[in-house]
PyMOL CGO cylinders between C-alpha atoms (Angstrom):
from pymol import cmd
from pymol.cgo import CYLINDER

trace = [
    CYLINDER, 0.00, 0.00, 0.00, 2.81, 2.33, 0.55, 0.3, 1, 1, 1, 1, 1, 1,
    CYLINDER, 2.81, 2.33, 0.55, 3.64, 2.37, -3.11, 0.3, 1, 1, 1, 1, 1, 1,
    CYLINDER, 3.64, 2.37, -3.11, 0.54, 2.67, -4.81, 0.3, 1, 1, 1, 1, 1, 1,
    CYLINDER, 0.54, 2.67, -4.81, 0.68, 6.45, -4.86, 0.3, 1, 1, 1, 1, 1, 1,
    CYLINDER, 0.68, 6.45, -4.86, 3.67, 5.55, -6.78, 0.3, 1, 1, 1, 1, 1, 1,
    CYLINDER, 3.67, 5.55, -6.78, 2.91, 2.71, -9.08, 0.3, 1, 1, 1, 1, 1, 1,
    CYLINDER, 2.91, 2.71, -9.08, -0.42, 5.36, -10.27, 0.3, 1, 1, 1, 1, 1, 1,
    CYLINDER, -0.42, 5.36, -10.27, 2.28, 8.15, -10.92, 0.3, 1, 1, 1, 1, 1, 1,
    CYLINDER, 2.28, 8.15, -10.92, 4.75, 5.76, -13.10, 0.3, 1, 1, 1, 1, 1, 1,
    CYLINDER, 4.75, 5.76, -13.10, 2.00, 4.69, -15.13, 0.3, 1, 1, 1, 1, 1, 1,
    CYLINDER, 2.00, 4.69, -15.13, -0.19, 7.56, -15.44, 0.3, 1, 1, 1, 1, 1, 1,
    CYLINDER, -0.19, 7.56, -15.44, -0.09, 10.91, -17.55, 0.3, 1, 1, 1, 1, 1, 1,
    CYLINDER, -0.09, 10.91, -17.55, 3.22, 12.38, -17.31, 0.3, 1, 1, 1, 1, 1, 1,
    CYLINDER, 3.22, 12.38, -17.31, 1.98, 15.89, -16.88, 0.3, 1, 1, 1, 1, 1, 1,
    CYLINDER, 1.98, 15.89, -16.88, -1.64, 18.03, -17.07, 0.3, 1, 1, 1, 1, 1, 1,
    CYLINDER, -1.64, 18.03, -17.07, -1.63, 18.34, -21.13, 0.3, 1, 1, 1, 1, 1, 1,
    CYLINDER, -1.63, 18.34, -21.13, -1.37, 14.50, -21.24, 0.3, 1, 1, 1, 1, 1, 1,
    CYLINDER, -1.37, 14.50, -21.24, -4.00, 14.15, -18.44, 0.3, 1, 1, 1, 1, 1, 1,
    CYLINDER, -4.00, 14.15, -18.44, -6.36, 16.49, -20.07, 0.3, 1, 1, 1, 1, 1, 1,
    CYLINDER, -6.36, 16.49, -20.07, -5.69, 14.76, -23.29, 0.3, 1, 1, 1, 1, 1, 1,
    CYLINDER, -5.69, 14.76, -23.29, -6.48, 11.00, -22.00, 0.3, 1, 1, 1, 1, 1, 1,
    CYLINDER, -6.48, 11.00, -22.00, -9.46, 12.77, -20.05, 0.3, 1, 1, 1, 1, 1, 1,
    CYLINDER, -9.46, 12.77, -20.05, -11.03, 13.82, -23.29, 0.3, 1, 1, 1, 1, 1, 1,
    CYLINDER, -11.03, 13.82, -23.29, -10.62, 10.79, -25.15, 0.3, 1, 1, 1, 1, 1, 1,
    CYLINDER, -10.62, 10.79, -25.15, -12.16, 8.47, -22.17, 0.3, 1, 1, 1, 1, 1, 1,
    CYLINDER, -12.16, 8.47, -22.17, -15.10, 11.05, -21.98, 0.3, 1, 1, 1, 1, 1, 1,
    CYLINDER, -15.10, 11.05, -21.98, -15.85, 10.43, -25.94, 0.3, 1, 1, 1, 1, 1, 1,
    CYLINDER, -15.85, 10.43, -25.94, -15.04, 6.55, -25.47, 0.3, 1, 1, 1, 1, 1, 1,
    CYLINDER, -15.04, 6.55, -25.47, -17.93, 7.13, -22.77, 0.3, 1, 1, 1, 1, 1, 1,
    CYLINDER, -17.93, 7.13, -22.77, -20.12, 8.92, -25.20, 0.3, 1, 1, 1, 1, 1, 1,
    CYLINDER, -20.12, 8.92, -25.20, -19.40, 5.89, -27.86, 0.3, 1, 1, 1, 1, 1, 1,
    CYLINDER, -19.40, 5.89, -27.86, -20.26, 3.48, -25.84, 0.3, 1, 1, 1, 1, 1, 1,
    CYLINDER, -20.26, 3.48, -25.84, -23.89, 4.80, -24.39, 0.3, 1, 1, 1, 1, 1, 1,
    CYLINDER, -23.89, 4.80, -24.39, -24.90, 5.90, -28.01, 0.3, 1, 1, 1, 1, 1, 1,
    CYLINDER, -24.90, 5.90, -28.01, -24.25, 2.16, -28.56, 0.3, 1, 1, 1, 1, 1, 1,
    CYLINDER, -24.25, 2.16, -28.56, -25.88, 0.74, -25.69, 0.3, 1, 1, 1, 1, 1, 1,
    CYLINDER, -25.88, 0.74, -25.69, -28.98, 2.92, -26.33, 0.3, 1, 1, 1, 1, 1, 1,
    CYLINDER, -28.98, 2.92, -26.33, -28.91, 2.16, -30.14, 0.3, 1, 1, 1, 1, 1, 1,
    CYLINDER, -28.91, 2.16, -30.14, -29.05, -1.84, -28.97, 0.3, 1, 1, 1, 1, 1, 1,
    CYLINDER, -29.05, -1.84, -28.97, -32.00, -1.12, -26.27, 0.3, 1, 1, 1, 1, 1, 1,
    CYLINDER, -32.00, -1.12, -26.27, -33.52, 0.41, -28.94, 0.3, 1, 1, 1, 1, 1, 1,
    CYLINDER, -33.52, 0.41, -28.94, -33.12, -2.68, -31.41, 0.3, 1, 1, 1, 1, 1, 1,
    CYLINDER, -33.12, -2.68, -31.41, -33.99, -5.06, -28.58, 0.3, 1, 1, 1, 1, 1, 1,
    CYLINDER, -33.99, -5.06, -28.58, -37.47, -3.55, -27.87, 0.3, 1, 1, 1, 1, 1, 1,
    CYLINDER, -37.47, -3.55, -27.87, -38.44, -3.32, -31.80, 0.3, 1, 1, 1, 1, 1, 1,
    CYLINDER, -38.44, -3.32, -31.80, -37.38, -7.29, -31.75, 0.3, 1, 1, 1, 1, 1, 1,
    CYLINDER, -37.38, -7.29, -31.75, -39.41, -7.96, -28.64, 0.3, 1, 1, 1, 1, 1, 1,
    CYLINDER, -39.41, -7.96, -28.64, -36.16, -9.44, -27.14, 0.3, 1, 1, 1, 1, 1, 1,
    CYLINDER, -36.16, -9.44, -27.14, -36.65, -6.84, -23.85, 0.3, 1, 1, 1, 1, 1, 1,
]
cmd.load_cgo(trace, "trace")
């Protein structure tokens, strides 16, 4: 436990530009991915497989 802090700074962004970077791409992965899962609910219900 001592090291985590460390082991999340060795593999993480290297400084705020990268951060802010990775930050925007997993908020449009997050985006993708509910535009799919509502696209499939979608499908699901006009299949009658709800």
């Amino acid at each position: 436990m001592k090291r985590s802090e460390e082991l999340f700074l060795k593999h993480g962004p290297k400084n705020e530009a990268d951060f802010e970077k990775e930050r925007r791409e997993l908020y449009a992965k997050i985006g993708e991915l509910e535009m799919q899962r509502d696209w499939l609910k979608k499908k699901s219900k006009q299949l009658g497989l709800e």
